[in-house]
N, C-alpha and C positions, 0 to 999 in steps of 0.2 A: 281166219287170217285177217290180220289187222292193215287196211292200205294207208298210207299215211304221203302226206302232201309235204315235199320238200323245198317246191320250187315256188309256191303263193298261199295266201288264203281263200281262194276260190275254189273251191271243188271241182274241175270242169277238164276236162281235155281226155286225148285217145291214152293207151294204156303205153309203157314204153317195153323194149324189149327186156328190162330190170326186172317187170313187174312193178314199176312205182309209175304212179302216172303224173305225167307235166302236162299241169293243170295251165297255164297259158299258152303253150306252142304254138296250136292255132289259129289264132292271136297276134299274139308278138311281133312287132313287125309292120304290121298291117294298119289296127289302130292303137299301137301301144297294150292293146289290150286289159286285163284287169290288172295285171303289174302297174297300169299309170291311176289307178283307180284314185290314188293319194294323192294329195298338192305337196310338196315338199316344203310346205313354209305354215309358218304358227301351229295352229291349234292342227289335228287331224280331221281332215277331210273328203268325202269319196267326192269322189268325179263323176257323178252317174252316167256324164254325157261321152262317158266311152266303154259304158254296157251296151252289150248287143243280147236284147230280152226278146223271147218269145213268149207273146200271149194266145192262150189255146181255149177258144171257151166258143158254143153253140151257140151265142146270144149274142147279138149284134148290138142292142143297146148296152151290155155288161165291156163288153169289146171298147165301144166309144170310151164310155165312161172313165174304164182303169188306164187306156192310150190319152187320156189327154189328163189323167194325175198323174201316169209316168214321165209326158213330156213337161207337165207344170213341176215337177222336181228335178229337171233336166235331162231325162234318158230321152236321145234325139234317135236311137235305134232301134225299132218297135215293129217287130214282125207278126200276123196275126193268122191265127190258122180258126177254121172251123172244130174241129177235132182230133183226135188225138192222130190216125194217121195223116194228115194234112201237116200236123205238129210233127212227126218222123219226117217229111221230104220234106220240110222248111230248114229241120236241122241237119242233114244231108248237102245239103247246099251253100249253110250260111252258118259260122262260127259263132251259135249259141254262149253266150256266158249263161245266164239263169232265164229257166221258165216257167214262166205261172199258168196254169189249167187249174180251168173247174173239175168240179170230181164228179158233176151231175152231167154230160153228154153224149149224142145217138149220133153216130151208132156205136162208135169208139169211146168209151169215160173215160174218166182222168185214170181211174185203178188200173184198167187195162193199158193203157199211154204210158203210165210210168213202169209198169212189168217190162213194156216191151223195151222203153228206155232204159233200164237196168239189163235187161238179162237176155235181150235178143241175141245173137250173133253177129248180126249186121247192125246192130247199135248204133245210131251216131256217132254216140257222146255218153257213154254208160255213168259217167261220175257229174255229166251238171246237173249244179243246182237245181231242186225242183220246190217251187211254193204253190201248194194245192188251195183254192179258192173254195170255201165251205159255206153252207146257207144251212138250213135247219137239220144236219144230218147228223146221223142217230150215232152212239159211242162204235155201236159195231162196225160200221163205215170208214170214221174216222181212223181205227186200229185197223183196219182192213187198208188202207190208205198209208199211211205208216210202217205196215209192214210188206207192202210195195214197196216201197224206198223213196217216200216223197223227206225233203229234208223241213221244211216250216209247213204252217200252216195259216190261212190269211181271211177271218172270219168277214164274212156279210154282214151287215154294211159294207162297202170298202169302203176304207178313209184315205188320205193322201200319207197321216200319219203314220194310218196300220202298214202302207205299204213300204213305206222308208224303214220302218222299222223292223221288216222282213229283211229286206233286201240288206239292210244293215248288219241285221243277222247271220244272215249267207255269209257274207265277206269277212265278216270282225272274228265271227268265232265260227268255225268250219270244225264239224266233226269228222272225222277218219271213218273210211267207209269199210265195212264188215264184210267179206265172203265166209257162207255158212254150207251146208247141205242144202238149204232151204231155204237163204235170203242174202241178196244183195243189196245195200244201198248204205247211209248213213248209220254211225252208233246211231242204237234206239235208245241208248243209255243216257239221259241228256246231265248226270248228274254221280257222282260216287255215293255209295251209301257201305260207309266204313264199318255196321252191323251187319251187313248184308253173308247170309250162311249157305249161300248157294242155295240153287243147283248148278255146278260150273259147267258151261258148255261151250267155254275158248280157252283156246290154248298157250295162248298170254296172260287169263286168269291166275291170281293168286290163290291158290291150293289152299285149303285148310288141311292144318296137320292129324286134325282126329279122325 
């Protein structure tokens, strides 16, 4: 089943009783939320300074660092957890738009933080954004990370650039999140591939006739 986002381009809010989720509600109102993300004049703009980000990483110096590139590009809303359950009761309390976690932390990782983010029951926020923080980790990791349901990924170094250009990412082009037997989160499919012969396994797939 294909979820598809009607009301922004942000991925983020509770589920509605439709079954389509409004990705601002919690929001809305409040600080305009990602609906003001735009300036309505010239060229296109985001507003960063009306994301509400949560950063989830075990490292205090990694912490400082990425909190004061988010607020040198304007996010003035910067919540900081230790780990991934610290990251569950931050977003419990406080209307998350996107969050960045490491994929390396004790005693909760970032893999297990976004399972719970996805697929819990008591979920926060099962559809925001998630940009996973990576340093020298292996392919296996990374597709283990991915197939949690993280939506970008944000290499080590951080740069101020790399991270505008995430979070750019999240907002401008938002993929439609999948329920399967076995996975929730973000298409994994970042791309069509008009040769592609199956093996089909959604139900919106286009069938081949042979």
């Amino acid at each position: 089943m294909i979820l598809h986002n009607n009301h922004s381009k942000l991925n983020c809010g509770p589920p509605t009783q439709a079954g389509r989720f409004s990705l601002t509600a919690n929001t809305l109102g409040r600080n305009q939320g990602v609906a003001g993300l735009r300036k309505q004049k010239g060229a296109a703009q985001l507003r960063f300074e009306l994301l509400k980000l949560l950063l989830v990483d075990d490292n205090h110096h990694m912490r400082v660092l990425i909190t004061e590139i988010l607020r040198a590009i304007g996010v003035k809303q910067v919540y900081e957890a230790t780990d991934g359950a610290e990251g569950l009761q931050i977003m419990r309390t406080h209307a998350i738009d996107i969050v960045m976690t490491d994929l390396a932390m004790q005693p909760l990782d970032g893999i297990d933080f976004v399972k719970l983010l996805r697929n819990s029951p008591d979920s926060p926020n099962q559809m925001c954004p998630v940009i996973m923080i990576t340093g020298h980790s292996t392919q296996r990791r990374v597709t283990e990370a991915r197939d949690a349901g993280v939506t970008e990924f944000l290499g080590k170094p951080v740069t101020a650039r790399g991270v505008i250009e995430r979070i750019t990412e999240v907002i401008e082009h938002p993929r439609p999140f999948i329920r399967t037997d076995d996975f929730f989160g973000p298409d994994r499919r970042r791309k069509a591939e008009p040769n592609y012969q199956g093996p089909w396994r959604r139900g919106t797939d286009e069938k081949s006739d042979a």
